[in-house]
N, C-alpha and C positions, 0 to 999 in steps of 0.2 A: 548547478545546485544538485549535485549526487546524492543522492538517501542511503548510499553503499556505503557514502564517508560517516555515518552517523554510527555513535555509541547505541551498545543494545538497548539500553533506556530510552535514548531518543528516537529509537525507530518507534520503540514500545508505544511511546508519546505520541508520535506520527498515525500509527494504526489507529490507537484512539481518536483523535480526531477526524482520521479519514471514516472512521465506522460511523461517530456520531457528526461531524460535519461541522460541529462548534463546541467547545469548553471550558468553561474556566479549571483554574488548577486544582480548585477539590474536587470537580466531577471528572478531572484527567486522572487525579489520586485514586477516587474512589474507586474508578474500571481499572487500576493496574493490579498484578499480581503481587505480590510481595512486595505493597506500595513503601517506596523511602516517606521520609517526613514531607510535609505538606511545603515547607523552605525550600528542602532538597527540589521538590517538583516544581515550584518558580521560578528557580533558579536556572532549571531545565529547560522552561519555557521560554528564558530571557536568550540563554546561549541560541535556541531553536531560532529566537527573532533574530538574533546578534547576525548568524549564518543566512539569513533570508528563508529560513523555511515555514514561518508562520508569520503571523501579524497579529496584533490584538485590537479592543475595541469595546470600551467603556459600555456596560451594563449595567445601570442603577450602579451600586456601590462595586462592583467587582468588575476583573479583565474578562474577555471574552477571547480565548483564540481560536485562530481556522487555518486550515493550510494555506499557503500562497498558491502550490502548483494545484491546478485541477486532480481530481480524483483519475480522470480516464489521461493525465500525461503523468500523473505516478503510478498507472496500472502498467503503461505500454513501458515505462522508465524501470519498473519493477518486475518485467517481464524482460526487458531486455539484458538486467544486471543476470537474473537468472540462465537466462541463454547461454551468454557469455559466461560466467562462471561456470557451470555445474555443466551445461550439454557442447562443450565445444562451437558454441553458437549453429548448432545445430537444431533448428525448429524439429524434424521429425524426431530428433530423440527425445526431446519434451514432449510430443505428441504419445511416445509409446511410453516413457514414463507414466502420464494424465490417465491412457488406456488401461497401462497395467495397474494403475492404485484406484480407479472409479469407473472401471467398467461394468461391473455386478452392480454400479449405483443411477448409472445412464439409463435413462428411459429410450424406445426406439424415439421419439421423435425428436428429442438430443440427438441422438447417432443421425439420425437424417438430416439435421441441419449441421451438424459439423460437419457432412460429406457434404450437403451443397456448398459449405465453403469453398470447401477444397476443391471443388469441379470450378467455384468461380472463379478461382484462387489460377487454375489450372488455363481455364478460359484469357484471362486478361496476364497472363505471364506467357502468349504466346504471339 
């Protein structure tokens, strides 16, 4: 169940749900940017179940959908597409990417707990 094979709309789809956690189709419409018709986004939503990436679930009169996958196995899934694409699946060069776009935004005790990662990181990979 890749989220890399999905159309920009359906990832669009995906985010939304993942931010809010459930939706029916006018409140997926309502958060999109240059939302298609209210059809277009059902129809969205039926291809998303078709593929397994959502499921729905009867709310008084309306559908309610939510992801299938967990939020933290489409963060690590959406972390790993990015690896692999864009850094040669290389972890440190996303690491000095993340450094060089939000380091002026890091608090020290951000930067201190990403280093104790990497010490623990360092510890248990010996």
């Amino acid at each position: 169940m890749a989220l890399e094979s999905l159309s920009r709309r359906e990832r669009q789809i995906m985010d939304i749900l993942y931010q809010k956690g459930k939706a029916s189709a006018s409140e997926v419409r309502e958060s999109m940017e240059n939302a298609p018709t209210y059809s277009a986004v059902r129809a969205m939503l039926r291809i998303l179940e078709q593929k397994g990436h959502v499921k729905h679930r009867a709310e008084g009169l309306k559908y309610v959908y939510v992801p299938v996958l967990g939020r933290d196995k489409a963060k690590r899934s959406a972390v790993k597409h990015l690896l692999d694409t864009f850094f040669s699946n290389s972890p440190e060069q996303v690491m000095a990417a993340l450094l060089d776009i939000s380091a002026k935004h890091l608090t020290r005790d951000e930067l201190d707990r990403m280093a104790e990662m990497i010490e623990k990181a360092k510890r248990e990979g010996t």
